[in-house]
C-alpha positions, 0 to 999 in steps of 0.5 A: 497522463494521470491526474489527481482526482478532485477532491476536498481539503488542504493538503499537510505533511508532518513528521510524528516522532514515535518509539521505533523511529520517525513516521513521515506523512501527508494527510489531507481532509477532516471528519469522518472515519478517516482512512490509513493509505499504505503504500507498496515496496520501494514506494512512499505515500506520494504514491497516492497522489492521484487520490488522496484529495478525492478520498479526503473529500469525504474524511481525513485521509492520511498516507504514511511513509512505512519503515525502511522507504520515504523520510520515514525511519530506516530502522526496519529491524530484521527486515519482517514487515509484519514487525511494521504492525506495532509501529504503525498503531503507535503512529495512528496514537500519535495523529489522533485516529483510534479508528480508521479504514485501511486501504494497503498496495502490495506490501502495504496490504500485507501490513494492513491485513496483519493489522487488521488482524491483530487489531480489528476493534481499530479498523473499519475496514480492509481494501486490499489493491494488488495485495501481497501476503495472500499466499499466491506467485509473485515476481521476486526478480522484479524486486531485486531487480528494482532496488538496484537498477544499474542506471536511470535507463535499467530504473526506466525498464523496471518502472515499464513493468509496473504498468499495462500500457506505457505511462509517462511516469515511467522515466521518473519512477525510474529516476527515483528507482536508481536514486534509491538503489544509488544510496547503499544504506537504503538499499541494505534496508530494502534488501533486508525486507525482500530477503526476510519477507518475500523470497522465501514465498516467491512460489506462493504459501499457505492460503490466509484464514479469513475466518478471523477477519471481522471487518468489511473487505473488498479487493481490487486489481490490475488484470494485466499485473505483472508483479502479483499476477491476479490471485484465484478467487478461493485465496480472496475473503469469501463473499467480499467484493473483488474488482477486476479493472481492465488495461491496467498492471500493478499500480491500479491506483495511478494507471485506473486513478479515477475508477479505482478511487471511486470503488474506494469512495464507494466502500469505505462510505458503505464500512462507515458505522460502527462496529459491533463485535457481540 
C-alpha cells in the first residue's frame, strides 16, 4: 500500500470564490516559491495525497481541484480544457501566488503547459507526469469507459488499468469512478471535456513548439502506462530531463510516491531563482 511521503506543514482546504465558478483545494507548507499540483481527468487534488506533504517540506504547495471534477465549479463551458487557463490565473490571484512551478498529471499537464505558454513570466517551471496534449495516442476508450462504468465491479476494472502491478486503490477508485458516472450532470461535464478535447486526438497530433517554452521542463512517466503509453523522445522538450520509472502505469505519483516526489523535490529546488527573460 502506498503512503504519504513525509513531509512538513499542516494541511488546509479552502474554497476561493472567483469569476468563472468556485475553485476548491488544499495547500499545505509555506515559503518558497510555491508549486501548483494539477490533477488528470476525472481525478481531483486528493490524487496528490501520497506528496503534497513532502513537496511542502520545502514551499507552499497547493493542489487545486480543476473545472468540471472535485468540489470545484461544473461550469467547464464548451468542454475545452485549454479555456481552464484563465480561471486557474484567476485562482492563483485569488490565494496570493503571482509565481509558482507546475507540476501537471495527464490532463493537468495539458492545462499547465497552455499556462506556461500564455504566461510564462508566472511559472518557474513546468513538470509534466504522464502528460497529455503532446501530440501522441492515447486511450480514448478508457476514458468513455471510465466515466460511466456500469457498477463499482466495471469502476474496479477501469481502475486496474491505471496501474502496473495490482494496487489496493483499485476498489475504491472504482467506487469513486462509479459514484462519478452515477451523477448525470457530472458525467455530462466529463463528457463534454473528452468530446471537445481529446477524441478528435486519440491518434496522436501535431508535435508541440518548445521553442516558445522559456521555463525549465522536465517530464516523468510510468514505462508500463497503459492510457498515455510513454511518448517517443523527439515529441518531449529537447535537452529537458525525462525520467522513466520501471514497474509502474499511469498514475506514477501514487504507484513510484517516493521515487517520483524526490525527482520533483529535486527539480523544482534546482528551478527556484528568478527569472530572466532579457
Amino acid at each position: 500500500m502506498p503512503r504519504p511521503v513525509a513531509g512538513g506543514g499542516r494541511l488546509r482546504g479552502g474554497v476561493a470564490g472567483i469569476e468563472g465558478g468556485p475553485a476548491s483545494y488544499m495547500s499545505a507548507g509555506s515559503g518558497g516559491v510555491p508549486v501548483l499540483l494539477l490533477h488528470g481527468f476525472a481525478g481531483d487534488r486528493l490524487t496528490w495525497q501520497f506528496n503534497l506533504s513532502a513537496l511542502a517540506a520545502d514551499r507552499r504547495t497547493v493542489a487545486v481541484d480543476l473545472p468540471g471534477h472535485g468540489a470545484s465549479t461544473l461550469d467547464v463551458g464548451d468542454g475545452d480544457v485549454l479555456s481552464f487557463v484563465p480561471w486557474l490565473i484567476r485562482f492563483t490571484d485569488a490565494i496570493e501566488i503571482p509565481r509558482f512551478h507546475i507540476v501537471g498529471h495527464s490532463m493537468g499537464g495539458y492545462v499547465g503547459r497552455e499556462l506556461a505558454r500564455r504566461d510564462p513570466e508566472r511559472v518557474a517551471s513546468l513538470t509534466l507526469l504522464a502528460s497529455a496534449g503532446l501530440g501522441t495516442p492515447f486511450d480514448l476508450g478508457f476514458l468513455r469507459h471510465a466515466i460511466a462504468p456500469a457498477d463499482a465491479l466495471e469502476g474496479r476494472a477501469c481502475a486496474e488499468r491505471l496501474f502496473a502491478r495490482p494496487s489496493p486503490l483499485t476498489g475504491r477508485i472504482g467506487e469513486v469512478l462509479h459514484a462519478q458516472g452515477a451523477d448525470p450532470a457530472r458525467r455530462r461535464v466529463l463528457e463534454r471535456i473528452i468530446e471537445r478535447s481529446f477524441a478528435g486526438h486519440a491518434d496522436g497530433g501535431p508535435p508541440v513548439e518548445w521553442s516558445g517554452y522559456r521555463m525549465p521542463i522536465q517530464s516523468l512517466w510510468g514505462r508500463e502506462d497503459r492510457i498515455i503509453p510513454l511518448p517517443p523522445v523527439e515529441r518531449l522538450p529537447p535537452g529537458a530531463p525525462f525520467h522513466i520509472f520501471d514497474n509502474t502505469g499511469h498514475l506514477p505519483h501514487t504507484e513510484a510516491a517516493s521515487p517520483v516526489t524526490a525527482a520533483i523535490r529535486a527539480f523544482l529546488s534546482s528551478c527556484d531563482a528568478p527569472p530572466d527573460f532579457r
